[in-house]
Structure formats: C-alpha cells, structure tokens
LOZA-736753 format. One record per atom (N, C-alpha, C): z negated, y negated, x; residue in one letter. Coordinates in steps of 0.1 Angstrom, whole numbers, plus 5000, padded with zeros to 4 digits. Example, Ala and Ser with C-alpha at 12.3 -4.5 7.8 and 13.67 -1.06 7.14 Angstrom:
# LOZA-736753
492250575132A492250455123A492250335132A492950225128S492950115137S492150005129S
***
This chain:
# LOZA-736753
500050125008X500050005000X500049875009X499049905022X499149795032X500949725033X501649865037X502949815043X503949785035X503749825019X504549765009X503949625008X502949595010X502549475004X502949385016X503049395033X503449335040X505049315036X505349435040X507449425030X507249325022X506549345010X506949224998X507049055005X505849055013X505448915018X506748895029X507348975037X508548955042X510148915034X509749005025X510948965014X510548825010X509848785004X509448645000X509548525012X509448535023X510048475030X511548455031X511748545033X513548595035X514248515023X514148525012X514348475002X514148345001X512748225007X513048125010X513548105022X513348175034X514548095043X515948105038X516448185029X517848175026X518248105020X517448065010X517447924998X517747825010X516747805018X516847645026X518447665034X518547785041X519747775049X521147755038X520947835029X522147815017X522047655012X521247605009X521247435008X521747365021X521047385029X521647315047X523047365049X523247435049X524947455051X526047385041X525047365026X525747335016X525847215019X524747125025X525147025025X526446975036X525947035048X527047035060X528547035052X528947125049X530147155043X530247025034X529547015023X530246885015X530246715023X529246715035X529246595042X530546605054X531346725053X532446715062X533746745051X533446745042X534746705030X534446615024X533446515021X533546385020X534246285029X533846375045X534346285060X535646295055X536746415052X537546455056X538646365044X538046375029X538646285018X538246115024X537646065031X537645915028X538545915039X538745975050X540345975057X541545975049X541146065041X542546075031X542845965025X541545895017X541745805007X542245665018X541545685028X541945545035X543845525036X544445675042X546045695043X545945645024X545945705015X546345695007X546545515007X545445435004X545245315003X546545245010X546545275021X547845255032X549145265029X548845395024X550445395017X550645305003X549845294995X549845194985X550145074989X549745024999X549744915004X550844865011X551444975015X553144985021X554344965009X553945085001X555145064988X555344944982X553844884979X553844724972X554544664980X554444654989X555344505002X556744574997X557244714999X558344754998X559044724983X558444704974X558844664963X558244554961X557944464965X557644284964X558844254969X560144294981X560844234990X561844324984X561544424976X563444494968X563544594974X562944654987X563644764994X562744904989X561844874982X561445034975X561445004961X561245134951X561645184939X559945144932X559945114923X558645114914X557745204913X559045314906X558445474909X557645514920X557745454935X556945504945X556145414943X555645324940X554845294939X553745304926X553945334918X553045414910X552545544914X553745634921X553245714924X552045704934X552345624946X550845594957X550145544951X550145454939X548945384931X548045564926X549745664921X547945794913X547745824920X548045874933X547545944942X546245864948X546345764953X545245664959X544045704950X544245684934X543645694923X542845824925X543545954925X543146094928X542446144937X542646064951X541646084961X540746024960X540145894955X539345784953X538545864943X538745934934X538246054923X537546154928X538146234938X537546354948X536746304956X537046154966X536046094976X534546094964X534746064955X533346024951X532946164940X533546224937X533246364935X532146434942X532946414962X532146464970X531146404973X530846254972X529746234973X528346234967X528346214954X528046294942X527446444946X528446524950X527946634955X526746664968X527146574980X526746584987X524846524985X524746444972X523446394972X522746454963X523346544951X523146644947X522146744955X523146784962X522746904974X521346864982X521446724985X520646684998X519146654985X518946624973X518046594963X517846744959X518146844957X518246974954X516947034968X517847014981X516547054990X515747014991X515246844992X514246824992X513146834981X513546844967X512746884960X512047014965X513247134965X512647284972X511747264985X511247154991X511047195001X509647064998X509147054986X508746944982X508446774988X509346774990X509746634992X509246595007X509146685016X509146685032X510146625042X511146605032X512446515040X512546395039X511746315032X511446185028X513046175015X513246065010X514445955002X515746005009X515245925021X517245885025X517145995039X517046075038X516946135053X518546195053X519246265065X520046255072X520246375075X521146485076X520946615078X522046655096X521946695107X522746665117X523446795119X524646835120X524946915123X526446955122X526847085124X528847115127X528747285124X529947315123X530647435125X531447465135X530647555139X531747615151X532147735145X533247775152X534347905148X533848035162X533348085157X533148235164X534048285175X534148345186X535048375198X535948495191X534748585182X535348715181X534748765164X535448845157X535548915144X534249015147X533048975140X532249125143X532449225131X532349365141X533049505131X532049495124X532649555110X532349575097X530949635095X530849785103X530549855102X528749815113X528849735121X527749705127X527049585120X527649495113X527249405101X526349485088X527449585086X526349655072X525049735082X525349775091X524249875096X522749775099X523249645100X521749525107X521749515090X522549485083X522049425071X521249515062X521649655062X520849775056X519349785063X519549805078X518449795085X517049685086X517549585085X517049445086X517149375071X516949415057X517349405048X515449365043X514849275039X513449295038X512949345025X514049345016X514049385001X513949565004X514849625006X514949715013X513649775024X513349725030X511849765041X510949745025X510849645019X509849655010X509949784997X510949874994X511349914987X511350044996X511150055012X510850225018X509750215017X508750045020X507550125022X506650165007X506650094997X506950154983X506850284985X507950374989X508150464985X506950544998X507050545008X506150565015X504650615012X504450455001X503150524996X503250544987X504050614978X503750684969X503650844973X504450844984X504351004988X503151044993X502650934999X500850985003X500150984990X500450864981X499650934970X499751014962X501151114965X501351214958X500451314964X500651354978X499951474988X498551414987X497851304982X496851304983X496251374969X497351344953X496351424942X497251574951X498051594954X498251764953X497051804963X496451724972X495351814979X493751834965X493951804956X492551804945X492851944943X494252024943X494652184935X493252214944X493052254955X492052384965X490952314964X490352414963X488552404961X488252304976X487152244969X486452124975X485352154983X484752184992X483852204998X483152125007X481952105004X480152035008X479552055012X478852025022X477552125024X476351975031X475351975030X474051915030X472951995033X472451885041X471451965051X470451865051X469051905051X468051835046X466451865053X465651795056X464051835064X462951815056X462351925048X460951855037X459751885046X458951795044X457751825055X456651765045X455451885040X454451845030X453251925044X452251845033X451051935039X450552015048X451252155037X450652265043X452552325052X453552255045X454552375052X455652235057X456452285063X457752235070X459052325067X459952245061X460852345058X462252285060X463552365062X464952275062X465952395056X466552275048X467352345037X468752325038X469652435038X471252425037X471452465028X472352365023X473052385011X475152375011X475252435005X477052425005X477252494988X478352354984X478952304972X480252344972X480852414963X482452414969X482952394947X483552284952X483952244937X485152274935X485652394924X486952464916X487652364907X488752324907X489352274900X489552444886X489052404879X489252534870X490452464855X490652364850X491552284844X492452184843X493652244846X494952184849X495452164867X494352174875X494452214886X495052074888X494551984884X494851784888X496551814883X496951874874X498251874871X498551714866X497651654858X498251484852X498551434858X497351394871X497551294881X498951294890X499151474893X499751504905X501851464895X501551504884X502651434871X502951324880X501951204873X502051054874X502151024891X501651084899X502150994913X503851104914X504251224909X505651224913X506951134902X506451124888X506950984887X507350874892X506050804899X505750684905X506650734922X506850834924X507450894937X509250894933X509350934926X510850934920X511450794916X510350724909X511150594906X511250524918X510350564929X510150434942X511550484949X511950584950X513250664957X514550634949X514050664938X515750554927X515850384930X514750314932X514750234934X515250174949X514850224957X515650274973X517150244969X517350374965X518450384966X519250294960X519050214945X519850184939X519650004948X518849964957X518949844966X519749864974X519750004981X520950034992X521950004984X522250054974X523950004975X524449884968X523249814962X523249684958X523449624972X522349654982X522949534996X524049595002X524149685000X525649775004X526749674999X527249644984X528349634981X528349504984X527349394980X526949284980X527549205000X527049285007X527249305021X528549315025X529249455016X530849475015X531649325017X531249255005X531849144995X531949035008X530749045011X530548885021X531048935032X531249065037X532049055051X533749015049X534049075037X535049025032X536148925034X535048815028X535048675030X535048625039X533948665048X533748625061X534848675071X535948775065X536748755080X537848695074X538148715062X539248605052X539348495059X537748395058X537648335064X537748255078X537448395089X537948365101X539548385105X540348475096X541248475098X542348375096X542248275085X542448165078X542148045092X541048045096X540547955103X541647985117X
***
C-alpha cells in the first residue's frame, strides 16, 4: 500500500508538470505565430500601400487594390486572433500556478529542431517504463497479491504457545502452554474471494493503462515525426 500510494503521489505530480509544460510550450508557439503574422501584416500593409500609389498615378487596376486592402484586412484579423491567444494562454497559467507569475510577466524561450528521429520502438519502451500512472497501477497490483497470500495463509492452523512463571507461598511453578487455532468454517474462503477480486481488477486495470499509454504514445510519435519530417 506504501508503494501504491508513493506511485499515486508520482502520478499527481506528473500530471502537474505536464499541465505547466503543455501551457509553456503553448505559449511559445502562439508568441512565435503572433512574431511571425505581424511580419506578414507589416508586408501586407506595404503592399497596400504600393497598389494605392499604383492606382492614384493610373498604372495599377482597382481590383488590386481591393484585393491588398482584404488581404491586409485578413492578416490584421489572424495578428490579433494570435494575440488574443497568446494572453489567453499566458492568464490560463498563471491562474494554474496561482498567480506566481505576477500580471505582465514574459515567458523566454525557442524551438530547436532535433539532429536525429528517435526510434519508435525506444520512445514506447521509456514511456511504458517511465509512465507514473502505470508504476501507480503495478504497485496497486503488487499489493493486492500480498494481500491475497496474506488471507490464503489463515486456510493452516495457527499456532501459539505461552510460557509463564507462578511463584505463591508454598510452590513455584512454570507453565507451557501451545494454542493451535483450526479454521473449521469456510477455511477464510470470503476474504480469500474479496482480495482475488480486488487482485484481478488491479491486473485489468494494468493492463487496460498499458495499452491506453500504448496507443496514446503510438499517436504522438506519430505526429512527432510528421512533424520532424515536415520540419
């Protein structure tokens, strides 16, 4: 019970550092597509700003210039979309982290691109291994199997013995005694029931996490080399 209850407290960690790193990344990413749209919007602006001269002086079409007016319009829409987002995100963590970042704080950081593709098959093995939901869910089962072998040891007789010194008066005496207690009804059959229950569900439960972080794991390596490949 000790080591399931340490597992659980490891999962509960794991689970908030993932939250904070999934927020922190999240923000990175939208504060480098906000960088990346006010570039855009600035060309856009520029090119609006070109077609109007070009059609003030006769040598461009109207038409282009409406068109760089929606476009300008459309990135000017996504620039502040992403911004929007990005304060979202940054008000999202600090609440989760109760308000330890102060108001206007600043978050610093980049993406770098990996040298090399790591194999598939060494990703699922750390993630099965190193999974804390999973550690919390063997050692679960762990103890239930001790507390199963602990009622199956009540089936065999029990044995006692006590040893004792009476000292009166006239005599001195010492007394051995040995107790040996028979299970004579059901032979702890209920208990020994209820912990292989409690043993079977903690082993379905195993299992059905394994292939929950199994497929889940599948999915994101997936992506992740989509991703690097792309990149």
């Amino acid at each position: 019970m000790l080591a399931a209850g340490r597992a659980g407290s490891l999962a509960t960690k794991a689970d908030v550092l993932a939250s904070v790193q999934e927020q922190y990344f999240g923000i990175l990413f939208s504060q480098k597509e906000a960088a990346l749209l006010e570039s855009q919007a600035t060309a856009a602006e520029d090119l609006l700003s070109l077609a109007e001269k070009r059609v003030q002086v006769g040598e461009g079409r109207e038409l282009d210039r409406i068109k760089a007016r929606v476009e300008a319009l459309r990135t000017e829409r996504k620039l502040e979309a992403a911004r929007s987002d990005v304060r979202v995100r940054k008000t999202v963590l600090n609440q989760f982290l109760l308000g330890a970042l102060g108001r206007d704080y600043e978050l610093l950081g980049g993406f770098t691109l990996p040298d090399h593709l790591t194999k598939r098959e060494a990703v699922l093995q750390r993630l099965l291994s190193a999974s804390p939901a999973l550690q919390e869910a063997r050692a679960r089962g762990e103890s239930t199997e001790w507390t199963l072998k602990a009622e199956q040891q009540g089936r065999f007789p029990d044995l006692t013995a006590a040893y004792a010194d009476i000292s009166e008066l006239d005599r001195t005496a010492r007394t051995v005694s040995l107790a040996l207690r028979i299970p004579l009804w059901g032979f702890n059959s209920g208990p020994i029931r209820t912990a292989k229950a409690e043993r079977n569900e903690a082993l379905l439960e195993e299992t059905r996490l394994k292939t929950e972080v199994a497929s889940r794991g599948e999915q994101a390596y997936q992506g992740y080399a989509l991703a690097f490949t792309q990149a």
